[in-house]
N, C-alpha and C positions, 0 to 999 in steps of 0.2 A: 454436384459440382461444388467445389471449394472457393469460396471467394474472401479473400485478406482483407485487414482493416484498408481505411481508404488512405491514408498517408503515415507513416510513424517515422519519427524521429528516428534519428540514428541511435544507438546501443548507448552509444557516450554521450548523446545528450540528455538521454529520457534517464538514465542513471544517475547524473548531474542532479538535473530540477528533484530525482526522489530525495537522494543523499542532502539537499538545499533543506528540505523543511527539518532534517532532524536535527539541526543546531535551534533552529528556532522554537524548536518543541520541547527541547531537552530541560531538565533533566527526567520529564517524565517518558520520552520515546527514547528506548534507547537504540535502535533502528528500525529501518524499514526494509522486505525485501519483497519481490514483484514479480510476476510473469503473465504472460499475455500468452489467450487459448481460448479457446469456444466455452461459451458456459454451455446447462444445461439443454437449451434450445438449440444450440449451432451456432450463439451468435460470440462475436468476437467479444472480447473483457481482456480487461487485466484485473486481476488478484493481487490485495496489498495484504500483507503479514506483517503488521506492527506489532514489536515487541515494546511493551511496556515497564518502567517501573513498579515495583509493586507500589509504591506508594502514589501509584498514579490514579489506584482504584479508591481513592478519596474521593476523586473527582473527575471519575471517567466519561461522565458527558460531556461535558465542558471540552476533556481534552481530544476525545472522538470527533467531534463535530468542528475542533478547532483542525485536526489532522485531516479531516475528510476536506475539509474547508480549502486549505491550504495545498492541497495534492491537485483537487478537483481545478483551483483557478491556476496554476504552474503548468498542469499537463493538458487540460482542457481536453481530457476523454472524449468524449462525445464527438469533440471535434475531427476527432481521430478516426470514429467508426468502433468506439471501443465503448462497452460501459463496465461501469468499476466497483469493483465488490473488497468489501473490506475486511478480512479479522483480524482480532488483538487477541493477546495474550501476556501474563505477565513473565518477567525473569523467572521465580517461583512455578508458574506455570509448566513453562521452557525445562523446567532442571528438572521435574517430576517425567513428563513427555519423551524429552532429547529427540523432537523430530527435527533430522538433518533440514530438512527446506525453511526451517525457522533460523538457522544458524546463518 
């Protein structure tokens, strides 16, 4: 049996609070983009695909933990029935790759 997170925002709003952090992170984030689906276990998540600066990776803990930071208290996963998985990657990265779900 299938069972869905426990409440989610609407499409416009959860878009909203993502698209919200990447003025405050910039100019090292240079978006963000998301989806929600079962991880490995069955259980519900959303997947954030941060694309980076490369010159973000000076000081990529800092801004990881500032982005997880700032996602996690906006969208409050958890709260949701969601837990939330993160990767990054830089521009440079992205232009070697050109995985569409990054764009």
């Amino acid at each position: 049996m299938l069972s869905l997170p426990l409440a989610l925002p609407s499409k416009t709003e959860f878009d909203q609070a993502v698209s919200e952090v990447v003025p405050e992170m910039a100019p090292d984030v240079v978006h963000i983009r998301h989806n929600i689906a079962q991880d490995w276990d069955g259980d519900w998540a959303i997947y954030f695909r941060v694309l980076l600066s490369d010159e973000a990776l000076t000081k990529l803990g800092e801004v990881t933990s500032k982005v997880e930071s700032l996602l996690d208290r906006r969208l409050d996963p958890l709260s949701m029935g969601l837990f939330s998985y993160f990767n990054y990657r830089t521009v440079s990265e992205q232009a070697d790759l050109r995985e569409e779900s990054w764009n």
